[in-house]
DRENBA-451573 format. One line per 2 residues: their letters; for each residue z, y, x of N, C-alpha, C, CB. Coordinates in Angstrom, 3 decimals. Atoms other than C-alpha are relative to their C-alpha. Glycine has a CB too. Layout:
N
A) Z/Y/X/Z/Y/X/Z/Y/X/Z/Y/X ~ ...
END
This chain:
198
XX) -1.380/0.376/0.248/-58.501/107.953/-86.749/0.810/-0.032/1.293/0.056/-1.354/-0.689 ~ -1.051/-0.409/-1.434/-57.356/108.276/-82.926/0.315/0.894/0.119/-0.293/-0.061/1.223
XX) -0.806/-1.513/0.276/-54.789/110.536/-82.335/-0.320/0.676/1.446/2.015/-0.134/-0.340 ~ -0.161/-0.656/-1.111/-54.064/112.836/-79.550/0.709/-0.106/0.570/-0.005/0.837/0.043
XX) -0.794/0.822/-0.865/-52.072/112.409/-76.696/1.755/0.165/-0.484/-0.349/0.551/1.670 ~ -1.275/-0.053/0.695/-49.230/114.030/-78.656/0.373/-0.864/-0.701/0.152/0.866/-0.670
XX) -0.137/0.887/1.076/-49.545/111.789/-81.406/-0.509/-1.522/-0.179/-0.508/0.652/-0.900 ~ -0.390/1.526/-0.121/-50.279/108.443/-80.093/0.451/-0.546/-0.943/0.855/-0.326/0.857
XX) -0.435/1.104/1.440/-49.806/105.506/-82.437/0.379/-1.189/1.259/-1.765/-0.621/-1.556 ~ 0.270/0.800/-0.130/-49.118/102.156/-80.762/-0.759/-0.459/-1.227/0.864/-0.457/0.455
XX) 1.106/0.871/1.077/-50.681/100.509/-83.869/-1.298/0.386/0.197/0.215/0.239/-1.626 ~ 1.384/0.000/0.124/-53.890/102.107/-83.195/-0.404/0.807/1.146/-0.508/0.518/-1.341
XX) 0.440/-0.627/-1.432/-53.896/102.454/-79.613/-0.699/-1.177/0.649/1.348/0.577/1.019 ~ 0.467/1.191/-0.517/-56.090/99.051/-79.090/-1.089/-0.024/0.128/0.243/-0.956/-0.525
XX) 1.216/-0.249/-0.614/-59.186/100.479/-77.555/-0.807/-0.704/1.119/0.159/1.026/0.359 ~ 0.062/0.544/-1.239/-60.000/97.891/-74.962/-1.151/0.283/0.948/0.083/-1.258/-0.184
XX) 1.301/0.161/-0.676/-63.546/99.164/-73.993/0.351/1.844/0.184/-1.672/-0.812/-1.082 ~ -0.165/-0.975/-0.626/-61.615/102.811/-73.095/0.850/0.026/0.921/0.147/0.762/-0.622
XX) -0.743/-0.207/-1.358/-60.094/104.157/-70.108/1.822/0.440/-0.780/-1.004/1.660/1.164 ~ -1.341/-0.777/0.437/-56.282/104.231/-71.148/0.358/1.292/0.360/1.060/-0.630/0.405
XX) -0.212/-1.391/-0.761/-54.824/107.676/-71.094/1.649/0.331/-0.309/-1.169/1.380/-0.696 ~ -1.495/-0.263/0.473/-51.396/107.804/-73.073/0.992/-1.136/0.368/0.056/0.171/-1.609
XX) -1.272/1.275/-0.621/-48.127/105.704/-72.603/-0.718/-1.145/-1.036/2.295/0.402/-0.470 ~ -0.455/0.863/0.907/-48.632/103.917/-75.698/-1.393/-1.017/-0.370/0.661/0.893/-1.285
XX) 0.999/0.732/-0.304/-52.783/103.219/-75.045/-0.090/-0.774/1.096/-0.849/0.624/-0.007 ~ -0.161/0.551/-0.999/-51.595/101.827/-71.570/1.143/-1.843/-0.162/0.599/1.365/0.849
XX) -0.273/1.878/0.359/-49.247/98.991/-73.224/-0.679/-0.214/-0.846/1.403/-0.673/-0.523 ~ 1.233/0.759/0.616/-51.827/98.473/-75.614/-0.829/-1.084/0.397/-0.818/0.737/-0.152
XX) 0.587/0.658/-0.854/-53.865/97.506/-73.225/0.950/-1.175/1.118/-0.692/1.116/0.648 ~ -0.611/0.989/-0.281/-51.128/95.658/-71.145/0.292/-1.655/-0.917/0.988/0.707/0.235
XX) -0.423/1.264/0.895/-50.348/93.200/-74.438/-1.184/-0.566/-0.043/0.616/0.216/-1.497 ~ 1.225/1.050/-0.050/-54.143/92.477/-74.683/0.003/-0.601/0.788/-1.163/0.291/0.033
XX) 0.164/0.656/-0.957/-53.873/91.618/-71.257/0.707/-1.491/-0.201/0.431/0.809/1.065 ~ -0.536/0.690/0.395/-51.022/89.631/-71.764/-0.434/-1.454/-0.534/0.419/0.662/-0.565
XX) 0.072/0.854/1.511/-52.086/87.663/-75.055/-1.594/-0.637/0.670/-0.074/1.290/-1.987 ~ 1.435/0.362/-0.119/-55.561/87.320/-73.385/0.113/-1.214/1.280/-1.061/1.528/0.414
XX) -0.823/0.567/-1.535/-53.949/85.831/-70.085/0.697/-1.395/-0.291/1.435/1.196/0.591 ~ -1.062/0.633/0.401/-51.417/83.805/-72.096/-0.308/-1.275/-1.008/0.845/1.026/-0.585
XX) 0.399/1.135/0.570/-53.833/81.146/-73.768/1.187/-0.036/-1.344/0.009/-1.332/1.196 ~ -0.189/0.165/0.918/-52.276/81.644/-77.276/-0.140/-0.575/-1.186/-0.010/0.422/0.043
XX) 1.037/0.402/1.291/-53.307/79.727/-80.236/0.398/0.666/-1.789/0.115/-1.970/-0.074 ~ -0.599/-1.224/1.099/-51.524/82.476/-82.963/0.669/1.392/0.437/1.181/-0.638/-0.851
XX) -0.642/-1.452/0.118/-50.215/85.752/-82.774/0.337/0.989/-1.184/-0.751/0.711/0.658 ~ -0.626/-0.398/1.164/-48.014/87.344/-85.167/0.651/1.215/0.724/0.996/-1.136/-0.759
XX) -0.047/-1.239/-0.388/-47.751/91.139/-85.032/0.796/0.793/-0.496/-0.943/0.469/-0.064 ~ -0.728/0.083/1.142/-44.956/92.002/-86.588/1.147/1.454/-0.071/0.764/-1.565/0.063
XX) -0.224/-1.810/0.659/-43.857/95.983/-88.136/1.176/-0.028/-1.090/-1.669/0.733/-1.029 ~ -0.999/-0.465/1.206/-41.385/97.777/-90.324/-0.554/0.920/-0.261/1.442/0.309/0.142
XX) 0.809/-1.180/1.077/-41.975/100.218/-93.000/1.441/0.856/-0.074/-0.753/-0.732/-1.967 ~ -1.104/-0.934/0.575/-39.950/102.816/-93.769/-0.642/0.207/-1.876/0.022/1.841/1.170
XX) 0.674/-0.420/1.410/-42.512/102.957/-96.907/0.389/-1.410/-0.871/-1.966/0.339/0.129 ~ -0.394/1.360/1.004/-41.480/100.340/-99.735/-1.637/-1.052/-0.317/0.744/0.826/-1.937
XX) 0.998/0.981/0.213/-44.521/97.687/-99.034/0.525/-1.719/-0.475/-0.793/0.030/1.436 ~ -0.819/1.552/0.051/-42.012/94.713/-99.506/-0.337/-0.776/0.958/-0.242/-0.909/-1.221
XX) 0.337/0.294/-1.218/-43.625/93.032/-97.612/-1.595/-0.907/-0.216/1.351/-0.852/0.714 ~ 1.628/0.759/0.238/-47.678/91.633/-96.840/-0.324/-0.513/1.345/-1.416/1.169/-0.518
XX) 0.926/0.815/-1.121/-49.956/90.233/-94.259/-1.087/0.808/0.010/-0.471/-1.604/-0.320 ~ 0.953/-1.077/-0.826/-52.479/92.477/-92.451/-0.860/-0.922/0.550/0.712/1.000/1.224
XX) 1.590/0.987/-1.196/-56.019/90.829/-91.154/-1.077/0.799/-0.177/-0.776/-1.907/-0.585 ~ 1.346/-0.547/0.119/-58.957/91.654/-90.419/-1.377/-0.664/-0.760/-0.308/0.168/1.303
XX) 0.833/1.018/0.394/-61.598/90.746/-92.969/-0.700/-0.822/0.638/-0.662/0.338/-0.583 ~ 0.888/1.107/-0.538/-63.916/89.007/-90.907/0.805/-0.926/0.781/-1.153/0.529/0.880
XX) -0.816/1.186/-0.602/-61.303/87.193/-89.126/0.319/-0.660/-0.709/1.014/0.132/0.632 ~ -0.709/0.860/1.519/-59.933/85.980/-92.679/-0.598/-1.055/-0.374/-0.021/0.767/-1.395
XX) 1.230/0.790/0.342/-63.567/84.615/-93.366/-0.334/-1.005/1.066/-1.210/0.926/-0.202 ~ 0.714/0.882/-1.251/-64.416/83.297/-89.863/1.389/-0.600/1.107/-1.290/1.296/1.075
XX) -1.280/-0.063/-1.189/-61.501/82.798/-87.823/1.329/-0.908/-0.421/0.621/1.761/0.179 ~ -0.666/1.762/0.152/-59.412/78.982/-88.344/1.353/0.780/0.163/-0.451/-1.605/1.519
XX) -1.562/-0.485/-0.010/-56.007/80.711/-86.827/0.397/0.908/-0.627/0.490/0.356/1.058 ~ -0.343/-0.955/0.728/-55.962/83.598/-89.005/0.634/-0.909/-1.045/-1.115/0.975/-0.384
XX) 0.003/0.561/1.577/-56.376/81.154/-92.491/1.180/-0.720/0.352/-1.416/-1.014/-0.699 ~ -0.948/0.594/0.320/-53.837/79.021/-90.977/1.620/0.492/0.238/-0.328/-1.038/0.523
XX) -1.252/-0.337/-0.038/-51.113/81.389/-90.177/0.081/0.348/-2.054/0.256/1.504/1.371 ~ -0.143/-0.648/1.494/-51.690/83.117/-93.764/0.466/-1.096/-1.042/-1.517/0.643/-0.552
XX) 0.280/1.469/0.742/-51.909/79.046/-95.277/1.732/-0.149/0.421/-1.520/-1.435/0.858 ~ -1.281/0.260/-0.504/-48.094/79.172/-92.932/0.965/0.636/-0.526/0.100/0.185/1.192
XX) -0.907/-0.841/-0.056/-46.627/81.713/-94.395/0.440/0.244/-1.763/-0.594/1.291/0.898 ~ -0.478/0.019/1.334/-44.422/82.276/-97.634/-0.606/1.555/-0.752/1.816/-0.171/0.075
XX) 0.331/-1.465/0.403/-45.826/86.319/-98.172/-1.544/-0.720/-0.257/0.257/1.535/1.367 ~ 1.432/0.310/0.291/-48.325/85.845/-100.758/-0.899/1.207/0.133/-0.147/-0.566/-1.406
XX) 1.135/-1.214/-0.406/-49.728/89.635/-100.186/-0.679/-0.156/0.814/0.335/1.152/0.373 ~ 0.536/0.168/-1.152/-52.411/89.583/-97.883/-1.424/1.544/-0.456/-0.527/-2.030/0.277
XX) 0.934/-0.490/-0.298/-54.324/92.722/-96.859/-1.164/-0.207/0.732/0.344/0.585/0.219 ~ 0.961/0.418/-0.761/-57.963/92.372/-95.771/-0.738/1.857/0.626/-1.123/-1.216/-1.127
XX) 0.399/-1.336/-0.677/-59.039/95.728/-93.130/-1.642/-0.031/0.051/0.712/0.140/1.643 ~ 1.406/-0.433/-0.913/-62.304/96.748/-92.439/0.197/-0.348/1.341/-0.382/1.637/0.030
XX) 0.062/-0.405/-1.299/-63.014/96.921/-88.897/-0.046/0.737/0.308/-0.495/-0.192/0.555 ~ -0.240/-1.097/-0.506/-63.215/100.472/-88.591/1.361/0.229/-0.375/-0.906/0.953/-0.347
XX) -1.912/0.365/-0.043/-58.900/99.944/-89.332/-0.301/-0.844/0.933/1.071/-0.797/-1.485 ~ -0.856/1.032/-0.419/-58.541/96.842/-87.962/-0.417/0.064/1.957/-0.482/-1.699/-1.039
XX) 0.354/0.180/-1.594/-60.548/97.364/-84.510/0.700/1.188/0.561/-1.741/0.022/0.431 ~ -1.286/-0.934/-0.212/-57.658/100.344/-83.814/1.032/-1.015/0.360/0.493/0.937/-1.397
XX) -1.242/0.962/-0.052/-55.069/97.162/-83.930/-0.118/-0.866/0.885/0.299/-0.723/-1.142 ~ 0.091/1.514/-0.410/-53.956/94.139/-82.544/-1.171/-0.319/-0.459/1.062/-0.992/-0.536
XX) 0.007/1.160/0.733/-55.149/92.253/-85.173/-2.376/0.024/-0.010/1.298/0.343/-2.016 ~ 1.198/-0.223/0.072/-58.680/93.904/-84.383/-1.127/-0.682/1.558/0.103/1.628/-0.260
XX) 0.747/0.446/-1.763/-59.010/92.242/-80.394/0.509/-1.118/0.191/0.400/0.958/1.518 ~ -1.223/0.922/-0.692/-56.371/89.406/-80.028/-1.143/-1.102/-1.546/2.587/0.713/-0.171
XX) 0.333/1.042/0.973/-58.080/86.058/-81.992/0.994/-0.517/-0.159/-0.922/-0.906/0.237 ~ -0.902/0.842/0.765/-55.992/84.268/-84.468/0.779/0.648/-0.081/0.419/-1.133/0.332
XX) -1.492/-0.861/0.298/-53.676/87.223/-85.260/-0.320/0.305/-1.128/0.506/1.360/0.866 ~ -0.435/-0.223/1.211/-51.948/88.504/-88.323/0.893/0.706/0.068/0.273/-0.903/-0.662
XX) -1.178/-1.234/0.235/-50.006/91.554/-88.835/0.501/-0.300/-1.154/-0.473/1.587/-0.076 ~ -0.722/0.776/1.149/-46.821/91.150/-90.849/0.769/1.782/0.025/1.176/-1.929/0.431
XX) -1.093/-0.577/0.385/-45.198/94.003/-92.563/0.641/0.328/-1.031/0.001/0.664/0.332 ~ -1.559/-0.032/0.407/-41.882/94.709/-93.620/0.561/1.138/-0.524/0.842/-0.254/1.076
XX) -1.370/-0.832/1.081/-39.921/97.250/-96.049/1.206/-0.041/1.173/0.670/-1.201/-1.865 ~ -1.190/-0.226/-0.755/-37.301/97.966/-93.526/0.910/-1.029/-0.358/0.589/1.334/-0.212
XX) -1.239/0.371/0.956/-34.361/96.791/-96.150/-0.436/-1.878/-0.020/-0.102/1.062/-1.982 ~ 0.754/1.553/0.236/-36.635/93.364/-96.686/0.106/-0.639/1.552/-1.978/0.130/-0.596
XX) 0.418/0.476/-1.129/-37.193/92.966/-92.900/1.727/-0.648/0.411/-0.860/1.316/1.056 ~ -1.416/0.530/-0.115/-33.397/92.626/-92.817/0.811/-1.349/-0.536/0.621/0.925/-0.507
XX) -0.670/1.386/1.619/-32.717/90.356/-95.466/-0.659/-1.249/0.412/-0.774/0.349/-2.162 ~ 1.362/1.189/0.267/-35.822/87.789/-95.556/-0.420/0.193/0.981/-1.197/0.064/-1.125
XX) 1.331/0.237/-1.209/-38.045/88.859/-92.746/0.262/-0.831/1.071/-0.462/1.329/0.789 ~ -0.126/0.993/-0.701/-36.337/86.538/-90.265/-0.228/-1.471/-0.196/0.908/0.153/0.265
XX) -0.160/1.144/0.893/-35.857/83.782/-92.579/-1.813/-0.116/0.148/0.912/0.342/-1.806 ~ 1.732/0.263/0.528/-39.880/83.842/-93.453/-0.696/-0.135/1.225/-0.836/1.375/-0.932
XX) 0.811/0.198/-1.277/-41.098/84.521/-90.042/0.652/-1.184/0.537/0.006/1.266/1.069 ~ -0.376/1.415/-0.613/-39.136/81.540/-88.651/-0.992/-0.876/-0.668/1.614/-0.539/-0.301
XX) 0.406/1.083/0.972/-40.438/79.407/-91.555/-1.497/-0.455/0.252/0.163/0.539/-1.525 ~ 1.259/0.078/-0.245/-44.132/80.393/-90.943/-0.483/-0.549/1.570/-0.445/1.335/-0.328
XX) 0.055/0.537/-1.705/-43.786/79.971/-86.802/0.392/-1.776/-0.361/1.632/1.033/1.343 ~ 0.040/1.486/0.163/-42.251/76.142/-87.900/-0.980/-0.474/-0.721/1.087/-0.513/-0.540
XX) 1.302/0.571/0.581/-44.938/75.330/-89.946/-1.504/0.051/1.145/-0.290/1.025/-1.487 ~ 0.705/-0.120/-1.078/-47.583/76.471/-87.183/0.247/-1.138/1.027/0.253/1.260/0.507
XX) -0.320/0.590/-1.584/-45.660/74.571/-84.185/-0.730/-1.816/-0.624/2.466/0.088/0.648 ~ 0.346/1.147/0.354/-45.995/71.537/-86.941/-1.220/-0.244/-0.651/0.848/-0.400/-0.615
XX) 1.174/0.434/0.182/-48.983/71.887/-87.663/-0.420/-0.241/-1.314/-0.134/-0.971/0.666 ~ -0.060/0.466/1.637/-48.401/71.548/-91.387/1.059/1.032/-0.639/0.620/-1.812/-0.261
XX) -1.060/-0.734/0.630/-47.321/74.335/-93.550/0.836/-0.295/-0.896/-0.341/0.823/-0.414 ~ -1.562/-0.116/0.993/-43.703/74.151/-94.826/-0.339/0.776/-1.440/1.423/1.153/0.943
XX) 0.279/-0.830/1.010/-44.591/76.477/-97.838/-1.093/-0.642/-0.942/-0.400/1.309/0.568 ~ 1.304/0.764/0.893/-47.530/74.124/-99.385/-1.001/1.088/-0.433/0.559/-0.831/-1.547
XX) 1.333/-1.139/0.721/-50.858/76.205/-100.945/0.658/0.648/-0.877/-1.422/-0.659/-0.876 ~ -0.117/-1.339/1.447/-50.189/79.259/-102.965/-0.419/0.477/-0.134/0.591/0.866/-0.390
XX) 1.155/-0.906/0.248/-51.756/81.670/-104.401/0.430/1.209/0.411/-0.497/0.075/-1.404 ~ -0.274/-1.665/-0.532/-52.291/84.872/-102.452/-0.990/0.923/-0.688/-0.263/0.250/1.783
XX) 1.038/-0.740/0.658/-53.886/87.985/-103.778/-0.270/1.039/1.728/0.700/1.008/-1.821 ~ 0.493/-0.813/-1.068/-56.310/89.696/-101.196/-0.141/1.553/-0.533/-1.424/-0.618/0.515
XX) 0.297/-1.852/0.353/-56.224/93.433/-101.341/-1.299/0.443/0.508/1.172/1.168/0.851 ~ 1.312/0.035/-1.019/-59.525/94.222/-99.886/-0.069/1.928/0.371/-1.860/-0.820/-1.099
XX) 0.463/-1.859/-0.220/-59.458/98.004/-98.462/-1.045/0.585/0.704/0.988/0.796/0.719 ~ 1.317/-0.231/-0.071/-62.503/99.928/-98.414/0.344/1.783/1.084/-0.862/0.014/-1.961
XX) -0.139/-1.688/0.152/-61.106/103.939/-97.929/1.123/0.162/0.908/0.379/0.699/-1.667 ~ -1.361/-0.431/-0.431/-58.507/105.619/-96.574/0.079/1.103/-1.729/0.020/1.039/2.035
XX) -0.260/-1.443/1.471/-56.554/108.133/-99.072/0.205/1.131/0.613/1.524/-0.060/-1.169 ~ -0.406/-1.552/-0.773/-56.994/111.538/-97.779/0.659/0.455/-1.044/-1.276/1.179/0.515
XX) -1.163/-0.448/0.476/-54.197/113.557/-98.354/-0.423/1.292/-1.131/0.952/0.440/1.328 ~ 0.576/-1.146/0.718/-56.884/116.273/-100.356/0.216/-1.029/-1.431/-1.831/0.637/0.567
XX) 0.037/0.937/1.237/-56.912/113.536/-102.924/1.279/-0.897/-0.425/-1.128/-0.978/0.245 ~ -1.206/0.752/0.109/-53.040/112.398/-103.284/-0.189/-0.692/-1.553/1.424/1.050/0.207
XX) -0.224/1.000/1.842/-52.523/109.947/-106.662/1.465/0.375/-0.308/-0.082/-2.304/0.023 ~ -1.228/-0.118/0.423/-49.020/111.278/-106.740/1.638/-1.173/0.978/-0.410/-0.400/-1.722
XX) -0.830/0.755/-1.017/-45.713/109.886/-105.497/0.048/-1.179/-0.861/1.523/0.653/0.493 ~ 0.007/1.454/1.174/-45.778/107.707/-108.582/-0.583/-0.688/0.079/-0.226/-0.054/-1.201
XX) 0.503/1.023/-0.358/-48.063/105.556/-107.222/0.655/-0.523/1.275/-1.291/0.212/0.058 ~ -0.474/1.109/-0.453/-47.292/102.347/-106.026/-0.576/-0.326/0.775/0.166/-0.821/-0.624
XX) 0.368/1.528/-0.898/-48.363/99.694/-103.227/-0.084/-0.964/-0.768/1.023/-0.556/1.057 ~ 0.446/1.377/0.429/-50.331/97.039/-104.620/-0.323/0.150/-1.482/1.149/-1.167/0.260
XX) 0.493/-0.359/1.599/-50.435/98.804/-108.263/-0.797/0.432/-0.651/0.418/0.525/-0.514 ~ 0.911/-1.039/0.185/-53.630/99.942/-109.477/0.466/0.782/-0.633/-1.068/-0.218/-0.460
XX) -0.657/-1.148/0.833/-53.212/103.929/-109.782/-1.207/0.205/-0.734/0.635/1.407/0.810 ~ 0.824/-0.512/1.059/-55.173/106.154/-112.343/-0.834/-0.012/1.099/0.304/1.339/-0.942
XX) 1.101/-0.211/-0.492/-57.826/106.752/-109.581/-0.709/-1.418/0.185/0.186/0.802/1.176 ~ 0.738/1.207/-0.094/-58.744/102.880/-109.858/0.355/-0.248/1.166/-1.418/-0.030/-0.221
XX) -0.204/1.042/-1.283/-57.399/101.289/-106.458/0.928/0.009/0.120/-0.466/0.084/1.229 ~ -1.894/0.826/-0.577/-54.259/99.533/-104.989/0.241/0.823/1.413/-0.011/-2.393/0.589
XX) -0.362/-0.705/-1.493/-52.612/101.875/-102.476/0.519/-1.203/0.751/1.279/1.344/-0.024 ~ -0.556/1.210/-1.053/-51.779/100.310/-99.363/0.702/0.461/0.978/-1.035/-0.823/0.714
XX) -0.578/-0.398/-1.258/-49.136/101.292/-96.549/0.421/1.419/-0.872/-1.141/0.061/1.566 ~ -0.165/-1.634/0.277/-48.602/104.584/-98.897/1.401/0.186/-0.603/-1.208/0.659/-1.149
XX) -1.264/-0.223/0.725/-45.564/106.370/-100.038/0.747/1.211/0.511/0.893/-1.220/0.106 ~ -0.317/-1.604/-0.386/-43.367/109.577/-99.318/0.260/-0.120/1.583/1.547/0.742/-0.902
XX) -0.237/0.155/-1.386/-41.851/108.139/-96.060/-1.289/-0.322/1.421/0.963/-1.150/-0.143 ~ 1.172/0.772/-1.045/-45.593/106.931/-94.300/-0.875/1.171/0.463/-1.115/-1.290/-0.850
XX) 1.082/-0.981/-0.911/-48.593/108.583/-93.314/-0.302/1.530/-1.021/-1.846/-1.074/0.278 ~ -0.054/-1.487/0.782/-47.593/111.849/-96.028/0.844/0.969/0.991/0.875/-0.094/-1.680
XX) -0.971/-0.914/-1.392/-45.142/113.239/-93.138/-0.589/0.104/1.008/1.322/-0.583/0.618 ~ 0.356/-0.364/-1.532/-47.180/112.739/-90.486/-1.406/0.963/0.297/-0.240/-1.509/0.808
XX) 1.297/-0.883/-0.037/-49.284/115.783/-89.581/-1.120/-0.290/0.767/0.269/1.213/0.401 ~ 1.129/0.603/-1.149/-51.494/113.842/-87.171/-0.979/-0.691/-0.824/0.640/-1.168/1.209
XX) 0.985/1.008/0.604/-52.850/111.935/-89.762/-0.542/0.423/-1.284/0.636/-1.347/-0.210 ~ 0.244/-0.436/1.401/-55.244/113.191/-92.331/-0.410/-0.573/-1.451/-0.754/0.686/0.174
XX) 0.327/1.186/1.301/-54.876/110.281/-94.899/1.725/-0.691/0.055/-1.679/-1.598/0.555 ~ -1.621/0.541/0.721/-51.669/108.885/-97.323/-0.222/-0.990/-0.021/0.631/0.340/-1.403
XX) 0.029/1.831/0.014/-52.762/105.384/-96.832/-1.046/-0.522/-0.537/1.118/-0.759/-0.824 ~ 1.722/0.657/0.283/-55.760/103.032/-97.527/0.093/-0.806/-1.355/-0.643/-1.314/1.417
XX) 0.264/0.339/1.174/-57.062/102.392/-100.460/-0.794/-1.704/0.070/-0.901/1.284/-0.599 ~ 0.516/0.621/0.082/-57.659/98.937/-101.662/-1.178/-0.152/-1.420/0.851/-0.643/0.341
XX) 0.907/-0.052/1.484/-60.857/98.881/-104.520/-0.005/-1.132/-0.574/-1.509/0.343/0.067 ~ -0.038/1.412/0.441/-60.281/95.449/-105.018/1.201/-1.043/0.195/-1.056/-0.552/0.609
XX) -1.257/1.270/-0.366/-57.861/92.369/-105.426/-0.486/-0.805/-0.588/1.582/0.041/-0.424 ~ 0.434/1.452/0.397/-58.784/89.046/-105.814/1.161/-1.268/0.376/-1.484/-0.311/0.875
XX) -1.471/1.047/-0.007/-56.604/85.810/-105.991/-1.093/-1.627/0.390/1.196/-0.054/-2.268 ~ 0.151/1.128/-0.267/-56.831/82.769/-104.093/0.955/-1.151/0.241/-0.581/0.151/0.752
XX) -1.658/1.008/0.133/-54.790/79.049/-103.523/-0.441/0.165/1.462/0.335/-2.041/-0.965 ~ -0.199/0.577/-1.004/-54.145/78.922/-99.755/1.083/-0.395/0.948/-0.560/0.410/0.377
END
C-alpha cells in the first residue's frame, strides 16, 4: 500500500523504522517526533473527505481493545461510527505509532457545519476528564480487506451499508481512492459491524 515518490500519501507515510525519502514521509516522521517529544495524553487526527463518509472515528483495533486513551477519546466523542483497522492499514497512519490516537473523518460539507462544534465538545470532555456526551451506542465497523478496484460493488454502494457482496464499504465512493491511479483499491471493506454502549 506505499506509494511512490510521485504519489506520496501523508496518511500513509508513517513508517518510523524507514529512512524518510519523500516530502510528505519526512513530516511524517517530524509529527512522530513531535507527538513523541510532546508528552501527550490524546491525539486527535483529524481529515476531510471529499467522499460522503459523514462522518466516523478511525482506530486501530488493538489500540481500541488495549489502549485506555483510545476508549476514552471514542467514550468523548458525539460520532457514534467508529472504524476498527487492521494493522497492516493502521501501521501506514498516525493512529498506527502515536499512543492514544484517533482519526476523525469528515464529509467535507459536515466538517463545515458540525465538525468544529463536535471536535470542541470531545477535546472539553477529555480536558474534564468526564465525557460531555454520556455512553452511547457506537457501531464498530471492523475492516478486514481492502476493495480492489477488479471487484467494484458499483457506485450505488454506500459507506457503512451492507452491499450485495456482504460488507460495509468504508472511505469508498466516486470522489476517493476510484480516481486515484496510485492506488489499486476503492476502499476497505468492513465484514463486520457490531454495536456497543460507550
Amino acid at each position: 500500500m506505499r506509494h511512490t515518490e510521485d504519489g506520496t500519501d501523508l496518511n500513509r507515510s508513517f513508517a518510523p523504522d524507514n529512512q524518510p525519502s519523500s516530502y510528505e514521509e519526512r513530516r511524517a516522521a517530524e509529527i512522530l517526533r513531535m507527538i513523541r517529544d510532546g508528552g501527550y495524553d490524546y491525539v486527535l487526527d483529524m481529515h476531510t473527505s471529499t467522499t460522503d463518509v459523514d462522518r466516523c472515528l478511525i482506530v486501530d483495533g488493538d489500540a481500541f481493545n488495549n489502549d485506555t486513551g483510545v476508549r476514552q477519546i471514542v467514550a468523548a466523542s458525539p460520532i457514534e461510527r467508529v472504524v476498527l483497522f487492521p494493522d497492516w492499514v493502521s501501521s501506514q497512519g498516525l493512529i498506527g505509532h502515536a499512543p492514544s490516537s484517533v482519526s476523525v473523518e469528515y464529509f467535507r460539507p459536515v466538517a463545515d457545519t458540525k465538525g468544529v462544534e463536535e471536535t470542541l465538545l470531545t477535546i472539553r470532555g477529555l480536558v474534564r476528564g468526564k465525557s460531555l456526551v454520556g455512553p452511547k451506542e457506537r457501531q464498530l465497523f471492523h475492516v478486514t480487506e481492502l476493495i480492489p478496484k477488479s471487484n467494484d460493488p458499483g457506485e450505488d454502494a454506500r459507506n457503512f451499508e451492507l452491499c450485495a457482496d456482504g460488507y460495509y464499504p468504508v472511505l469508498f465512493g466516486e470522489n476517493s481512492y476510484r480516481r486515484d491511479p496510485t492506488k489499486p483499491y476503492l476502499g476497505f471493506a468492513a465484514t463486520r459491524c457490531t454495536n456497543i454502549v460507550l
